[in-house]
N, C-alpha and C positions, 0 to 999 in steps of 0.2 A: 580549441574547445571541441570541433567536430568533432576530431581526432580522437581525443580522450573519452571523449563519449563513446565513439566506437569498441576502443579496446574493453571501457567496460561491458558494454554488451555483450560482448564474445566473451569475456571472461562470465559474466551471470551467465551465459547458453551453458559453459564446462560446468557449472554448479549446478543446476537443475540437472545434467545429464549425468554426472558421474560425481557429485556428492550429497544428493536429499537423502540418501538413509544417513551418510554422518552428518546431516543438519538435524535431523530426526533426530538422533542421538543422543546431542547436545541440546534439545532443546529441553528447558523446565516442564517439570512432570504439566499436565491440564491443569489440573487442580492448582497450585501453585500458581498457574496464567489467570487465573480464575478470578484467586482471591485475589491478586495483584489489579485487574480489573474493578472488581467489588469496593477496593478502596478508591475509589477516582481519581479525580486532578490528572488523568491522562487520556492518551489519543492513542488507540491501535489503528494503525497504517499498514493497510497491507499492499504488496504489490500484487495487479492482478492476477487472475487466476492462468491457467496454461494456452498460451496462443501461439503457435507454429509459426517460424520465421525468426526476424529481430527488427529492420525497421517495415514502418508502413510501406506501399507503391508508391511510387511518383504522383500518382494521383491523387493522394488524399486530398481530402477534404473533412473539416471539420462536419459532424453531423448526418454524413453520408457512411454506415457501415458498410456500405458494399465497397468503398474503397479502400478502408484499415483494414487492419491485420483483426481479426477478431479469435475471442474465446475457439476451441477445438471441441470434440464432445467432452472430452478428457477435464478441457478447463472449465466446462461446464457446469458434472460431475463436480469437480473440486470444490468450484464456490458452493455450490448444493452443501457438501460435507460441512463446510467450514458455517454457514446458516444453524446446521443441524447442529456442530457443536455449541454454539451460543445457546439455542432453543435449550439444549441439553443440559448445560448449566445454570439456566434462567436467567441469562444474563441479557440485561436490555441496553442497547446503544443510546442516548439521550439524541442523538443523531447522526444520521449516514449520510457523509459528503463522499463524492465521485469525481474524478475528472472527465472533463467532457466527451471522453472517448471510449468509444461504444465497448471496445473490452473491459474495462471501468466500472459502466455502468451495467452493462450484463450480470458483471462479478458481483457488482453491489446489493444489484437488484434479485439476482438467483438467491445470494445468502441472507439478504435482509427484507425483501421485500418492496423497497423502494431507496432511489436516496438522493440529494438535490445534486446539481451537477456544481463544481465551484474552479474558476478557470484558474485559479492560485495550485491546481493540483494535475493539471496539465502538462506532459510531456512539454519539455524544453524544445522538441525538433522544430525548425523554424525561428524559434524564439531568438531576439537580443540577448546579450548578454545584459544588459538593462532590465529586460524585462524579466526573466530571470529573476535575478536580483529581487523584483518586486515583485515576485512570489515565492520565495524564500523566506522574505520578509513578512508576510500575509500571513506564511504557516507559523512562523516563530511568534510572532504577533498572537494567532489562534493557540498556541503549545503553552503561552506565558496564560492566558487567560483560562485555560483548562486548567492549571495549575490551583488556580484559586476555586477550584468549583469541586471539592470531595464529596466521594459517592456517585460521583458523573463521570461517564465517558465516554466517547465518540469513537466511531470508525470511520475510516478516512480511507478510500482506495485508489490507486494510484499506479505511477510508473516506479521503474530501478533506478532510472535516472536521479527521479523523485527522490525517493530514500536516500539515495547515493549523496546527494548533497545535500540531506539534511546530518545522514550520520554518519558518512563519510565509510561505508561499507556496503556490501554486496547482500542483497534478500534472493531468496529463490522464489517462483512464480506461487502466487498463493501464500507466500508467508508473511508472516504480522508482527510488526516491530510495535511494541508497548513503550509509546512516547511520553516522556515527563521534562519538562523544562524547571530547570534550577531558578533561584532569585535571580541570579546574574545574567537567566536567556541561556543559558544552556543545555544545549539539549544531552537527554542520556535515552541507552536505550535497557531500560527495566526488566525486559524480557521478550522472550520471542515464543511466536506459536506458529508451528505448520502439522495442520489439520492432517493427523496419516488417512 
């Protein structure tokens, strides 16, 4: 599992370095993310904004940024953009969940203003694969209940890891997977935004 975790990291660094203009490309006009928001029953996840490196120090510690890897000016900037696009659209989050980790909640808090920390959205490093598990579950669990609530939608900021297993593909730093869960728990991803 380490293992596999690793190579996807290295593989999300080649995508941030040498493919965001063709994710740019490829992504749906604003406008489009927009509306697709407006109609609710879903969750835009995004992975945080741009932090230099791939894992934490040895030292981390939950709660302590001066051990994590944290936001650059860069990823700073970014979340800033990505705040300024929602403002721009008038678009309002019904609620901003974070994982507990400082570049998370930087992200969260630079574009939205604030947002509750929730440990289901927590990098897996350290984690069982149990535990895991039962935060996987937590967000499918939260993805089925968005589902039911149109006109509402949340943002949720997070790790690659994160997204990686929930939809089983690669986000680049900054970018927003527009989450909807099917009847059957399945999750899709509707659309994607990365704020140029």
């Amino acid at each position: 599992m380490i293992h596999r975790r690793q190579v996807l990291h290295g593989a999300a660094g080649a995508l941030v370095a040498s493919q965001l203009p063709a994710a740019l490309a490829a992504a749906p006009s604003p406008d489009a993310v927009a509306s697709r928001l407006r109609q609710g029953g879903c969750v835009v996840a995004f992975r945080h904004a741009l932090a230099p490196g791939t894992f934490d120090p040895p030292e981390f510690r939950p709660g302590d940024c001066s051990t994590q890897r944290n936001l650059s000016e860069a990823g700073r900037e970014q979340a800033r953009r990505i705040g300024a696009w929602f403002r721009q659209q008038k678009l309002m989050p019904a609620a901003v969940r974070s994982s507990p980790w400082c570049r998370c909640i930087d992200t969260a808090t630079l574009a939205f203003g604030s947002a509750t920390p929730w440990t289901a959205l927590g990098s897996p490093r350290g984690a069982t694969e149990g535990t895991n598990q039962e935060s996987l579950l937590a967000l499918r669990q939260a993805l089925q209940r968005a589902r039911a609530q149109p006109g509402r939608f949340e943002v949720w900021v997070t790790h690659m890891f994160v997204l990686s297993d929930l939809t089983q593909g690669n986000t680049a730093s900054g970018e927003g997977l527009v989450l909807q869960a099917d009847a059957s728990g399945a999750i899709a991803v509707t659309a994607r935004l990365l704020v140029p």
